[in-house]
C-alpha positions in Angstrom: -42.1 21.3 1.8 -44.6 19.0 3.7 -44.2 21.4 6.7 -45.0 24.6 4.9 -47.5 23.6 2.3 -49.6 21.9 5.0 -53.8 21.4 4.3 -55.5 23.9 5.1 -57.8 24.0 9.0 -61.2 24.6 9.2 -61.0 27.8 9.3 -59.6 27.9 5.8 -56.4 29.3 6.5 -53.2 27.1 5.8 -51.0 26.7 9.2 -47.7 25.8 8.4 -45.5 24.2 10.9 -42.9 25.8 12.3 -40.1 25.8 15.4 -36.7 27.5 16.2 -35.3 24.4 17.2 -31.8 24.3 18.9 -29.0 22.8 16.9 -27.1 21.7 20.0 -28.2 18.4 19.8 -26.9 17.6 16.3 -23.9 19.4 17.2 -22.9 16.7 20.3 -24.7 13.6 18.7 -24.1 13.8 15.0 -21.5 16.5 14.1 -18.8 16.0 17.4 -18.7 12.0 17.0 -18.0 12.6 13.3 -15.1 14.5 13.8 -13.7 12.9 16.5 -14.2 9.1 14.3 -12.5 10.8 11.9 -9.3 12.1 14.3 -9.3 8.3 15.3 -9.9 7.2 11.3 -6.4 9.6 10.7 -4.5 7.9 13.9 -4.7 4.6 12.8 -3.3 5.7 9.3 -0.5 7.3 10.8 0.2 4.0 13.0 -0.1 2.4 9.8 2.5 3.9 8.3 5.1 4.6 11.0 4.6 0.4 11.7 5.6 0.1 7.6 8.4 2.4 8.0 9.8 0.7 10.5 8.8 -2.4 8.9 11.3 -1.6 6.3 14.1 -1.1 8.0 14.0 -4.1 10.1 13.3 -6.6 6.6 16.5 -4.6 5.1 18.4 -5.4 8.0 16.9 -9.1 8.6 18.4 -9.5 5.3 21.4 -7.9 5.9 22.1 -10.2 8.9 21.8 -13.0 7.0 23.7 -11.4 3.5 26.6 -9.6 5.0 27.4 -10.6 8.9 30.4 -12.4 9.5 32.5 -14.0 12.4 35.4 -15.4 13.3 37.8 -16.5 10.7 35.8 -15.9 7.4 32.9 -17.4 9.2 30.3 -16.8 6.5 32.2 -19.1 4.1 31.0 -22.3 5.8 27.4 -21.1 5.1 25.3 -23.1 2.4 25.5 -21.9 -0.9 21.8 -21.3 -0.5 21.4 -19.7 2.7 22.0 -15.9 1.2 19.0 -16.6 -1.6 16.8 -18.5 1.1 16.5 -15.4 3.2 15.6 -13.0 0.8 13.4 -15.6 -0.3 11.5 -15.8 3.0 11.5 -12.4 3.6 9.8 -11.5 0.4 7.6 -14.1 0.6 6.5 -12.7 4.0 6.2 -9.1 2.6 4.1 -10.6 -0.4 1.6 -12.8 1.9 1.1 -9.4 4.0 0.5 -7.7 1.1 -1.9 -9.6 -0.1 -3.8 -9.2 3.5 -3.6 -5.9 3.5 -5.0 -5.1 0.0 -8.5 -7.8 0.5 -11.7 -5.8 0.6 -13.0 -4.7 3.8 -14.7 -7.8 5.3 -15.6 -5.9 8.9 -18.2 -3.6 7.9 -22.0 -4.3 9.9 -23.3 -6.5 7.0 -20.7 -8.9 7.8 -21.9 -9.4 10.9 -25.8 -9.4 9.9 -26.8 -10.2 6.7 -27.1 -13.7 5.2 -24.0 -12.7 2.6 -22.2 -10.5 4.2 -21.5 -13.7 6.6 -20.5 -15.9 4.2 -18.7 -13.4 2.3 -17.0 -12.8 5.5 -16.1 -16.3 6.4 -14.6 -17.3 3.1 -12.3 -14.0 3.7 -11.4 -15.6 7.3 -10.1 -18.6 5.5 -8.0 -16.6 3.7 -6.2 -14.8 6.2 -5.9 -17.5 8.5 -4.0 -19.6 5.3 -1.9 -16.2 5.2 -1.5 -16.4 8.9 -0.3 -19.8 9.1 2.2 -19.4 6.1 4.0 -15.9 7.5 4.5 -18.2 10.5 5.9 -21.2 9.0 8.4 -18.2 7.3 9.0 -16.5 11.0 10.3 -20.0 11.9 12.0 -20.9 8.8 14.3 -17.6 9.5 14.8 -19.0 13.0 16.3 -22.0 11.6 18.4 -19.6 9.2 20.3 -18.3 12.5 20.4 -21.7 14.0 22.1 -22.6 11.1 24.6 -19.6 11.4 25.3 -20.6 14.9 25.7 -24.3 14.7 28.4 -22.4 12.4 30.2 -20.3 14.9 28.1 -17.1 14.7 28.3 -15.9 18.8 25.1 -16.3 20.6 25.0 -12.8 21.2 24.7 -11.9 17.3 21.8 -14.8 16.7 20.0 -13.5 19.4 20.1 -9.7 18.4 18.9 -11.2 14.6 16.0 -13.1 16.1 14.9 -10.1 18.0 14.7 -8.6 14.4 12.3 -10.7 14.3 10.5 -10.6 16.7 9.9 -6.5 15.8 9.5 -7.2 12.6 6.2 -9.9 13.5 5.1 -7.3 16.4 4.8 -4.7 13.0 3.2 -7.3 11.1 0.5 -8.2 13.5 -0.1 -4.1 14.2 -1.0 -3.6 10.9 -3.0 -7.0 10.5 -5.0 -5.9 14.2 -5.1 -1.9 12.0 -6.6 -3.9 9.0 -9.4 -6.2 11.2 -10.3 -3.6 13.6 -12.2 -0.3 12.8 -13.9 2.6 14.6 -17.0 1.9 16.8 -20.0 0.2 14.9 -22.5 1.4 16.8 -21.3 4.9 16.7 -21.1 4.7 13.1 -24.3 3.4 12.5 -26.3 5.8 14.7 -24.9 8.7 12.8 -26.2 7.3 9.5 -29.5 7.1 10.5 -29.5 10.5 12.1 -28.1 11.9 9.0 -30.8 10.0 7.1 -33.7 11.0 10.0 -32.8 15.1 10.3 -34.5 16.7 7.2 -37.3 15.5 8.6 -37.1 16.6 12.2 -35.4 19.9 11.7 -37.9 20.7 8.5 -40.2 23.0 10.8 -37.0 24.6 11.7 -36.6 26.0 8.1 -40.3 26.8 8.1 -39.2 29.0 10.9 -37.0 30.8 8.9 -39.2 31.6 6.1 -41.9 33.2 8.8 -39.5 34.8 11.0 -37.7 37.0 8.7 -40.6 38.6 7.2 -40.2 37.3 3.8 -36.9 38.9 3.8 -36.0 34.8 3.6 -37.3 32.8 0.3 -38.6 29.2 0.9 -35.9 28.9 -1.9 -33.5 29.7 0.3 -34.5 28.1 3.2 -34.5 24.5 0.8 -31.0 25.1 -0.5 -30.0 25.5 3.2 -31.8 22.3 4.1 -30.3 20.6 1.3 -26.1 22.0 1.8 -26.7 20.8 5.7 -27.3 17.1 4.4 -24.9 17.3 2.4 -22.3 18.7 4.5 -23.0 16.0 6.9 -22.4 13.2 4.5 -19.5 14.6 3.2 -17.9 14.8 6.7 -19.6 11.3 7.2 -17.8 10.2 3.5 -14.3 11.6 4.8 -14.5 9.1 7.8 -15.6 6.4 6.2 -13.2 6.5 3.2 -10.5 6.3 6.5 -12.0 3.4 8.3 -9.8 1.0 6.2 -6.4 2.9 5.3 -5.3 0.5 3.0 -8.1 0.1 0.5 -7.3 3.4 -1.3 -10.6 4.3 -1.6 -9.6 8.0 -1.3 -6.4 10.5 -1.4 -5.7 9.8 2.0 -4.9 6.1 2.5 -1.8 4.1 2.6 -0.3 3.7 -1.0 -0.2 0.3 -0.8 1.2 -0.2 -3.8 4.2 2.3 -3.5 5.0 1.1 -0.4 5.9 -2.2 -1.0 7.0 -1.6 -4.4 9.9 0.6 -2.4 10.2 -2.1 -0.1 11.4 -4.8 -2.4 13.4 -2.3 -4.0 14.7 -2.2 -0.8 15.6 -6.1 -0.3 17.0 -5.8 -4.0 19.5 -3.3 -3.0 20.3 -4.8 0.3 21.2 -8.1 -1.5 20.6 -8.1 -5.5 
């Protein structure tokens, strides 16, 4: 409106501003890095859920090792009464502290880094994942001693070491969806294309001035504001899709990780593999 509605010259004639300017530019700086965040933003969901897939499977059979597995001459029956509850034990409690890690509020966004509370809301979060850290390793080793338990028993070296390369797997999915969970799509790229969103109704507004005098009033300056307006918009839609993405497991919107479910089908899971 500023742009057509100018003051009028000397003359006494209004001059309104206007230019057919190119859209290439927002097409390789704004639009292009949008979709291409948000390709990235759908990649790291899908990692996220093949690594809890196979995260799964390798708990269940972790469990199942420890449950079920025998050797020798009734082997198993030299086992501690408690050694059967113990894993299951460990293993959910692992499941439950990653859980709990994975469902925290986003603590990695730019305010975190520059604003005085975003810090400090980021640093008492820190704490809380490096507690969580610490206490899914003290579980890692406490399965560890599980096996060295079953082999001090007779179970053949060959079986303990296939079990603790379960768990090794099953750590290496642990940490991929903790690195999924810290790390997030360029900030500066993110950043640039919010301010050019915010920035480009007012650069490109001579451009829908140009409309209205090009098309000899064939084109309303109604027209020409509802077009202004839907190319915002579109661009913080597309700019809402990504961001909703940048943290799969905050459910934010339809496309993240059930959280929830997943683990919910998990345990289900460790129930049925030993009830």
């Amino acid at each position: 409106g500023y742009y057509y509605y100018r003051p009028t010259g000397d003359d006494g004639q209004t001059h309104a501003f206007s230019a057919n300017i190119s859209w290439i530019l927002v097409t390789f700086a704004v639009v292009s890095p949008m979709i291409m965040q948000i390709r990235q933003a759908f990649t790291r969901r899908e990692n996220a859920l093949d690594a809890i897939a196979e995260m799964k499977s390798i708990a269940s059979n972790i469990l199942l090792a420890n449950t079920i597995w025998n050797w020798g001459t009734d082997g198993r029956q030299k086992l501690p009464a408690d050694h059967n509850p113990r894993a299951k034990l460990l293993i959910r409690g692992l499941l439950t502290d990653l859980y709990t890690f994975l469902t925290m509020p986003t603590f990695t966004r730019g305010r975190h880094r520059f604003t005085a509370s975003g810090i400090a809301e980021a640093v008492a979060y820190n704490a809380q994942v490096d507690t969580l850290y610490q206490r899914m390793m003290v579980a890692f080793r406490q399965l560890h001693m599980q096996v060295e338990t079953m082999k001090a028993l007779g179970l053949p070296p060959n079986e303990a070491s296939r079990v603790n390369q379960y768990h090794w797997f099953l750590q290496a999915r642990f940490e991929r969806l903790c690195n999924i969970k810290l790390y997030r799509t360029p900030q500066a790229t993110r950043s640039f294309t919010r301010l050019i969103i915010l920035l480009l109704p007012l650069f490109y507004g001579p451009y829908y001035v140009y409309m209205i005098n090009s098309s000899e009033g064939h084109t309303s300056f109604a027209f020409a504001l509802v077009m202004s307006a839907m190319t915002s918009l579109v661009m913080i839609g597309i700019f809402n899709v990504e961001k909703a993405l940048e943290d799969p497991f905050t459910e934010e919107g339809l496309d993240g990780v059930q959280v929830d479910v997943a683990f919910r089908r998990i345990f289900l899971a460790l129930d049925m593999a030993y009830p």
